[in-house]
Every structure is written in structure tokens, then in C-alpha cells.
N, C-alpha and C positions, 0 to 999 in steps of 0.2 A: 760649594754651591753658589757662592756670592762673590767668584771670582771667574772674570773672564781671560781668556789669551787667545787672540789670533796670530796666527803667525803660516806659514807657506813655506815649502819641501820641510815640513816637521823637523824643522831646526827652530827650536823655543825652550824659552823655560816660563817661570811665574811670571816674568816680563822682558816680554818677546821687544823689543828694539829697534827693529831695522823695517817697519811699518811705517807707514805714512797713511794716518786715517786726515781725510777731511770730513768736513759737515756741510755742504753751499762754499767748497772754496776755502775755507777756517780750518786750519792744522789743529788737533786737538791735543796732540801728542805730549807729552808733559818735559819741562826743562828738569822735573829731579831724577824720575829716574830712565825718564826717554821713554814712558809706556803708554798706555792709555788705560783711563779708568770705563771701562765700556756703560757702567752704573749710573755714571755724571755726566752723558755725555749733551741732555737738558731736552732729548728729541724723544717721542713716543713712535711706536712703529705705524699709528694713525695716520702723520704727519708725514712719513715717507713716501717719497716719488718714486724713487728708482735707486740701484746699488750699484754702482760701475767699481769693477776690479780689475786693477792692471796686473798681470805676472811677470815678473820683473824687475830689475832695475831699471829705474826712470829719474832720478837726477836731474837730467836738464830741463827736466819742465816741473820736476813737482818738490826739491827741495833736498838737502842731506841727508833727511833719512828716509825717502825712498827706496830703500838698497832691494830686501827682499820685494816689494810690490807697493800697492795704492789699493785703495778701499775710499772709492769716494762717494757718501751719504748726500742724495740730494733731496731735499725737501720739497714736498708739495706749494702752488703757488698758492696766495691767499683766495686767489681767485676763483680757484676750486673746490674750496671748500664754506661755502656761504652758507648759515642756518648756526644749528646747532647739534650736538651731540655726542651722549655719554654711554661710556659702559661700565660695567659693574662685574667682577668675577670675585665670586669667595669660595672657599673649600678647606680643607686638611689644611692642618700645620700654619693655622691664622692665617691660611692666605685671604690677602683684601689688597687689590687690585681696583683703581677706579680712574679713570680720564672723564673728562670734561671738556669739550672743546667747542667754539664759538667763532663762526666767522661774518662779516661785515664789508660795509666800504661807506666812506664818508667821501662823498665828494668823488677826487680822482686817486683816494687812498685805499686802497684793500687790504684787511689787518685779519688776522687770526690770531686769539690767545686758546691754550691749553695748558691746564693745570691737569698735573695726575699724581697717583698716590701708591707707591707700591710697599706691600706687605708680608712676610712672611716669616717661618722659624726657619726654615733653613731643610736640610737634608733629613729624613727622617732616621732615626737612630743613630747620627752624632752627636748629638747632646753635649755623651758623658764625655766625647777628647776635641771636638772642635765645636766654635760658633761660629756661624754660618747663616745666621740670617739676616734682614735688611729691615729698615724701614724707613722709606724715601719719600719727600716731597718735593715737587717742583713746577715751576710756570715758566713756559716762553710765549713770548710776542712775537709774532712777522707781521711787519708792513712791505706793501710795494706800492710806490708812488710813479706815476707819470707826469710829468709836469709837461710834457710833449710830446709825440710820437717815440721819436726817435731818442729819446731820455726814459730811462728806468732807475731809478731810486729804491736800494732795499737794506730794511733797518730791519736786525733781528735781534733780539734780547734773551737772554735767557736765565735764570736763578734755580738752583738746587739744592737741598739739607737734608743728612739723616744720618742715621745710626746703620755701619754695617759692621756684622758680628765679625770675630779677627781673635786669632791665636788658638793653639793645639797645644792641648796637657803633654804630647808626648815632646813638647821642642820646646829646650832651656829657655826661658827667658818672654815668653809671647804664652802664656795661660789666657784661656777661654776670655774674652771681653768683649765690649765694641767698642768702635772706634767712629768717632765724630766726623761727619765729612761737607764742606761748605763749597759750591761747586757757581762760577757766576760768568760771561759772559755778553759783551758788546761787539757786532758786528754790522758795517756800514760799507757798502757799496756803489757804485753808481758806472751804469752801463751805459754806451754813444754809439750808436749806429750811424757812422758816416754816411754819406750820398753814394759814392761808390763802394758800399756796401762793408766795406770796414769796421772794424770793432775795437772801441778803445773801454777797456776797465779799469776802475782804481777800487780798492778796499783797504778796509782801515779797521779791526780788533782786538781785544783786548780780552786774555782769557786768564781768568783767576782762580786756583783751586787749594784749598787750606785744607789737612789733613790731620787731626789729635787724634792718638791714640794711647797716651799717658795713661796709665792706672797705676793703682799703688798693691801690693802685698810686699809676703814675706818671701826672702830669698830663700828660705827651705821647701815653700811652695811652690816656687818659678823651679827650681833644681829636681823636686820632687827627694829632697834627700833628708837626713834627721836636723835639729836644729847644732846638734853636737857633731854633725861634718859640717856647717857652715862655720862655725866656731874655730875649728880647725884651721882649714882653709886660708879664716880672718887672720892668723894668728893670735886668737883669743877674743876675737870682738865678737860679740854675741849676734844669734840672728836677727834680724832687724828687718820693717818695714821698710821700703823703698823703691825710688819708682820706679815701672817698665816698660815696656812698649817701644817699638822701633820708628812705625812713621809718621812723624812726628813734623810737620814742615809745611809750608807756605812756599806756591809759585806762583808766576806770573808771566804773562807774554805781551808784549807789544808788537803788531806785524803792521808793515804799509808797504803793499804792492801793486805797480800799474802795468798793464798788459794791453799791448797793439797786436788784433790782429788784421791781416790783409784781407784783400777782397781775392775769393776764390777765383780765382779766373787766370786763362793764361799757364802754363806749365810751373809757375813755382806760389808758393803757399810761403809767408812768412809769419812767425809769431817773437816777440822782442817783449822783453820786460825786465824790469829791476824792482827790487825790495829791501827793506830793513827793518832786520827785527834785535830786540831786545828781552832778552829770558833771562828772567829775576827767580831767585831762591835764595831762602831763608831758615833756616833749622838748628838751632843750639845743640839738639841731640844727635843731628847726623852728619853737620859739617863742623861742629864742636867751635860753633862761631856765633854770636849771637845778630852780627849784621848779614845785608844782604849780599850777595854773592850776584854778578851781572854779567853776563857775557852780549856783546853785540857784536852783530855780522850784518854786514853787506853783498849782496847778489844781484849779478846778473843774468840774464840767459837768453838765446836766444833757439829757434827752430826754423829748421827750414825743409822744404817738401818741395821736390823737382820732379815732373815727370817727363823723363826723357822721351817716351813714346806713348804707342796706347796697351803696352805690356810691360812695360821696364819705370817705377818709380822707388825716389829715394828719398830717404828721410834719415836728418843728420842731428844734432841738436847739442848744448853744451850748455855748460853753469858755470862758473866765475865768482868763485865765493870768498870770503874773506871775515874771519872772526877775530877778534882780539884778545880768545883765548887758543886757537888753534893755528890762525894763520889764515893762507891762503892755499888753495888749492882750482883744478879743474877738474869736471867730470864730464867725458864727454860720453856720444851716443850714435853709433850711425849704423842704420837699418835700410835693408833694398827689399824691395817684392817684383814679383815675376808673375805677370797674372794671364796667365794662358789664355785663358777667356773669362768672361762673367759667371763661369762656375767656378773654378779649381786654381788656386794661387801659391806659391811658395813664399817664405821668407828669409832672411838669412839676417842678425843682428848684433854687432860686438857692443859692450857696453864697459865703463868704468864709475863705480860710483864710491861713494866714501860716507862713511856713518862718523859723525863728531860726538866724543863721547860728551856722557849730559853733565850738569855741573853737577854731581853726585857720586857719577862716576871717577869725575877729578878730583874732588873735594872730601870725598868721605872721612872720617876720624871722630867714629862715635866710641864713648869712654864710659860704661857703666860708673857709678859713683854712687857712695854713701850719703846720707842723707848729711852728714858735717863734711862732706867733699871729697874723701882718701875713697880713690881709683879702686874699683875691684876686680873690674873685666874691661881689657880692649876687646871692643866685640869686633871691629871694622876701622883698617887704617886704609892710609891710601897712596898709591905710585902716585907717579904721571903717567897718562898712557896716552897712546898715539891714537888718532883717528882707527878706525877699519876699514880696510881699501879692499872694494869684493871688485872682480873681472869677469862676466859674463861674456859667452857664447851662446847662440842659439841660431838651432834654424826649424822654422816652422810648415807646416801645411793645412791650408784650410780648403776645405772641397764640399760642395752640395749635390747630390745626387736623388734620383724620384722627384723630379719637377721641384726642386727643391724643400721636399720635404725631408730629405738625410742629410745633415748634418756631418761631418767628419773634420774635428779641430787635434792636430798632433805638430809635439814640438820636441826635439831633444836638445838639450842642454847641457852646459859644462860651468860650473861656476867656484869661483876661488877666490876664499877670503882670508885676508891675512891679517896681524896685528891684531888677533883677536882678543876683545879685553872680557875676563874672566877674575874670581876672585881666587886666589891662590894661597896658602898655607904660607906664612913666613918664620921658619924657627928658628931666625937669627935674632930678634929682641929678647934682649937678657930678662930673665927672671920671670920672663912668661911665656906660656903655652902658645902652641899656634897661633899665629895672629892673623884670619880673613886679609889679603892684601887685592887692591883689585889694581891689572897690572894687564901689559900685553902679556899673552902666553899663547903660542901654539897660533895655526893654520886650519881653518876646515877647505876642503875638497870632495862641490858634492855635484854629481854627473849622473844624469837619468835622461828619461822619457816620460808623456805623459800625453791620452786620449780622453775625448770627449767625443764620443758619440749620442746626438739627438734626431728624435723622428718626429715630425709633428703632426699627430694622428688625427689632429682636427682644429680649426681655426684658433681655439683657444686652451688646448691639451695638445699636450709633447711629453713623451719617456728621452731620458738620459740616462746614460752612463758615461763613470769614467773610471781613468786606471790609472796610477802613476807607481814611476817605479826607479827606488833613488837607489845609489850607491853611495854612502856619504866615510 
């Protein structure tokens, strides 16, 4: 109940991967296990402007792990929310629910804080095999400053703590608890409106997220078995307190990127930009290391948009990336549309993108251990595994019909991922049982279709449907 997964053409698991959420531009996505905690993410639904979702891969403009699509959360400006105001929800199962929100302007600054409080037990009648509930605190700040027309200045802050319930009686090693969670954020941007109408951006954040989920019992508890099969087992050492829990770990981001765009005018569109980031991870229990762990990369990218006529335009785009734990690679991107007229347009669009696995995924090598040190369980070792390189097809249709109140958006697809990294069973280490290996294994191959049809029945009400339909 207190676990989120997005993910698109229903290829996911507990953490889905190949996602590229933003928040205002700010990748929120985590260096340990590549997921995102949707819990932490420091924004209320208050505070939200709009939801833009890409389907797709998009690489050249939005990062490595673009591969499945973009979800990008854009926040309200300070500016529109001036005054104040709260709300209050309680009901069944302790829910306590409350925001607080205040907005202002000093001068030529426009700032909004929100603090909120989220509360509950969790799913009702889990209790007795999983925990499942939450109890979160958090405050963010936005400013946006003008210090001239054509200058925007936006400083956003964010801080979050709490307790979210974690572990199921029926799975060795993770019994009912909670798990501590510190969740903190700095982001700084600055936007330039050129004369000829041009756009130059630079950003600068810094995302922090700490995870305890240690608790202590008895290994006949976590087992569910007598104290005289753990005994066995030990070869005679009796059963014993000690400790458990899986995630256990401290990350961190550093990103700085700047972005030119052109002025629209004229048959080509260009946008250029470069970045560098740095993803820190730290975890004695899951990379069986007690320092940090650091991967920096470097990027470029560029886009570009031609319109050959007033029916035939192209759109090309490409990334140029370079880590020091992967290497380098390119992913490119080139898409055409055919716009019969101002109702009814086609597409057609190849793409290649590439997913870097996370330092977690490279690194894992957690070692169950006694409380005087002697190994009990490798829960999780680790290959090397290679990036995942998906190859997309697509060709699209989008058409409006009834004075443009029908809608009709349809696209079929063909998409193919290789090097896919998974955990895999290894029962070549002597003297022990399977051992979780996370490694390449295997290829998916997934080739469909999918419809959106909307009517809008009235200026501000619309019925939708969709359909999609995979082959995987």
C-alpha cells in the first residue's frame, strides 16, 4: 500500500528503471537502485501545475535513463498561489492527512512554503503478514526572483522524514517493521530571454536520500522455522539475535546543466546543451563496503527541428555521453511528421537509447553475518553487467475530427532490449546454495499498438478511452 511503481507497456517490477521522472527539470531518480521513491518526492498534489508524459524513448534530450518514457512534474509558480491555505483529511485506519500552504512576494521575490503531514496504517487487514503504513513529514520552499525582465531566478528547497512500514512474514529475512526514511533537496536555476528571442538555461541540484531499515530479531523469526533447525543449519551455534533488513544506504546527486534554445523562426529549431553529474552511494550492508561508491559522467546533446515545407518536418536529436564507470556511448533519435493539414498528421520515428546500470546494480555483495562476524547467508552478489541498449520503432497518427472536438491519437510500435540486467541464480559457489547474481541475461521483444480516443463534450469536460495491446 506504501509502495509505488510506474512503469509503461507493463514491463516493471518492485523498481521499475528505465523511467526518467523530473520535478521543474530535477531528475529524481536514485543512483542505488535506478527507482524512484514516489513517497519522497518533497511536492504535494496542491502544488502541481501540469504532468507532461513522454511515450518512449527519448535519450537525446532527457538523459540515460529515458529508455521506457518521461513523466515530467511541473510545479505551480509562486506567483499563483498568494494567501494562504490548508486542509485537513482524517478517517479509518489513522488516516491524518494535512497541508499547510503560504504564499507571498517580498519586493521582486515570489516564494511559497508548504509543509504537509501524511498518515496512515496502511492496507486494511494486513497487519498480520505485511507493514504497510507511513508516517511522513515535509516542507518545501519556491522562490522566483526577477531581477529584470528578461532574467528569472528559481530557488527551490525541499526536506522530508518518516517512518514507512516494510517487510512481509511470508519472506526469509524482511519481518514486519519500519524503515526510517530522510529525503532532502537543493535546486537553482536561472532562465535569459535573449533579444532575438532565445533561451539560455543553467541549473544546479543537489538530491539527497538516506534509507535505515536495520532491525534486530531472532533468526528463527526471520526463517519462520524452530530454534533447533537454525542450530543445525549453524552447525551447532545456537539461534541468535541479529540484524536484518535490506535497505540500508545513503545517495546522493550532484547535476549542472546548461541549455541554448534558438529563436523559433525560420525552417530549423535548434536546442544544444551539456551537463555533469556525479551519483554517490554508500551502504556497508548492500555494497559490503563501508565508503562511498562514485560514478561521474559527462553529456552532451543536441536537437535539431527542420521544416522542409508546410507538410514535411523533421526532428533529429542525439546524447554523447561518457561515465567513468561505463564508458562512453551515443543514442540517437530521428523522427519525421507528414501533416496533411491542420487536422490529421502522421509520424514515423527510430530511436536508440541505453539504460546505465545503477551503482547497486554493479556493486551489490550483501553478506548476512553473525553478530561476532561468521557469514550465514550471501543474500546478493554481483557480475559486471553491461548497460541495456533498447531499439525502438514507431509510427504514429494523430487526427481531430467534429470541429475538433474528436480526438484520435494511435501509434504501433516495435521495441527491443538487449543486455538485459536481471538477478539470476548462481550454483557454482561451493558450499552454498543459490546465490541471487545480478548479471546480463536474456533479451525482451515487445511489439504492439495502442489508441486514445477523446471527445470534449464541453469547454471544460472530455470522456477518454484507451487500448493498448502488447506482444511481449
Amino acid at each position: 500500500g506504501n509502495q509505488i511503481a510506474v512503469t509503461y507497456h507493463g514491463y516493471g517490477d518492485a523498481f521499475p528503471r528505465d523511467m526518467q521522472i523530473l520535478v521543474d527539470g530535477r531528475s529524481v531518480y536514485q543512483p542505488s537502485f535506478a527507482d524512484v521513491d514516489w513517497m519522497f518526492l518533497g511536492i504535494v498534489l496542491e502544488d502541481i501545475e501540469r504532468i507532461e508524459v513522454i511515450r518512449g524513448p527519448n535519450n537525446p534530450f532527457y538523459g540515460s535513463n529515458a529508455v521506457a518514457g518521461v513523466i515530467n512534474i511541473i510545479t505551480r509558480l509562486p506567483l499563483q498561489d498568494r494567501g494562504t491555505m490548508a486542509r485537513i483529511t482524517a478517517g479509518d485506519l489513522n488516516t491524518r492527512h494535512a497541508v499547510l500552504r503560504h504564499g507571498g512576494h517580498l519586493g521582486e521575490l515570489d516564494y511559497r512554503v508548504t509543509l504537509n503531514h501524511q498518515e496512515n496504517d496502511g492496507l486494511e487487514g494486513n497487519q498480520n503478514s505485511t507493514n504497510d503504513s507511513r508516517d511522513i513529514q515535509g516542507i518545501s520552499l519556491r522562490g522566483t526572483w526577477n531581477p529584470q525582465p528578461a532574467d528569472e531566478i528559481d530557488i527551490q528547497l525541499g526536506f522530508a522524514d518518516g517512518k514507512l512500514g516494510g517487510g512481509d512474514s511470508t519472506v526469509p529475512v524482511s519481518l514486519p517493521h519500519n524503515k526510517d526514511v530522510t529525503s532532502q533537496y537543493a535546486h537553482l536555476s536561472w532562465r535569459h530571454t535573449r533579444e532575438d528571442n532565445s533561451d539560455l538555461r543553467w541549473q544546479l541540484y543537489h538530491n539527497r536520500y538516506e534509507s535505515d531499515d536495520t532491525y534486530r530479531d531472532l533468526l528463527s523469526n526471520a526463517y519462520n522455522v524452530s530454534p533447533a533447525t537454525i542450530s543445525f543449519l549453524l552447525g551447532g551455534a545456537p539461534d541468535q539475535v541479529v540484524n536484518l533488513g535490506l535497505y540500508d544506504y545513503e545517495g546522493e546527486r550532484y547535476d549542472m546543466e546548461v541549455q541554448y534554445t534558438s529563436p523559433k523562426t525560420g525552417r530549423f529549431t535548434t536546442v544544444l546543451g551539456a551537463g555533469i553529474r556525479l551519483n554517490r552511494l554508500r551502504s556497508p550492508r548492500l555494497a559490503g563496503r563501508s565508503d562511498w561508491l562514485d560514478e561521474l559522467s559527462e553529456r552532451v546533446f543536441a536537437n535539431l527541428g527542420y521544416r522542409a515545407n508546410e507538410h514535411l518536418l523533421f526532428n533529429t536529436g542525439i546524447l554523447a555521453e561518457n561515465s567513468d564507470e561505463h564508458g562512453a556511448h551515443v543514442s540517437p533519435r530521428l523522427n519525421a511528421s507528414w501533416l496533411f493539414n491542420a487536422q490529421h498528421s502522421m509520424r514515423a520515428s527510430i530511436a536508440r537509447a541505453r539504460r546505465n546500470p545503477s551503482l547497486l546494480e554493479k556493486h551489490f555483495n550483501t553478506i548476512y553475518r553473525l553478530d561476532d562476524g561468521t557469514p550465514y547467508l550471501i543474500a546478493l552478489a554481483s557480475a559486471d553487467p553491461r548497460p541495456e541498449t533498447l531499439e525502438s520503432v514507431e509510427l504514429g497518427y494523430i487526427g481531430y475530427f467534429s470541429d475538433r472536438k474528436l480526438l484520435v491519437d494511435a501509434k504501433l510500435f516495435r521495441e527491443r532490449t538487449t543486455n538485459l540486467i536481471r538477478f539470476v541464480d548462481d550454483l557454482s559457489i561451493p558450499n552454498l546454495a543459490a546465490v541471487p547474481v545480478s548479471t546480463n541475461n536474456g533479451s525482451k521483444l515487445i511489439t504492439g499498438g495502442e489508441i486514445q480516443i477523446k471527445y470534449q463534450t464541453a469547454p471544460r469536460d472530455f470522456i477518454s478511452v484507451q487500448l493498448s495491446r502488447l506482444d511481449t
